[in-house]
C-alpha positions, 0 to 999 in steps of 0.5 A: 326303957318302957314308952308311955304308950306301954305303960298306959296299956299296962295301966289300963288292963289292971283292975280298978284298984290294985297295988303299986307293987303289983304296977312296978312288978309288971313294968318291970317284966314288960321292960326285961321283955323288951329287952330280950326281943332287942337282944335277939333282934340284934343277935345279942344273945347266947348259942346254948353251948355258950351258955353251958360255958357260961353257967359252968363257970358260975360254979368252979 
């Protein structure tokens, strides 16, 4: 979840105009980057073997 604070700041650093695709697309990266500092935070997160495992399962 993103905080008013974070969206104005991201509204605030776009040029005067700009698209709301362009918005939504930053929101979103912001947002999944969040979301990884809390995962890693809280130790959510893959070893790189466990994504090895992970990933060669994707194409058995």
């Amino acid at each position: 979840m993103i905080t008013k604070t974070k969206l104005k700041e991201q509204i605030e650093s776009f040029p005067e105009q700009f698209s709301i695709d362009d918005l939504i697309e930053r929101l979103i990266l912001v947002e999944k980057i969040e979301n990884g500092k809390k995962q890693s935070e809280t130790d959510e997160i893959l070893t790189e073997s466990e994504l090895d495992n992970e990933m060669h399962k994707w194409f058995e």
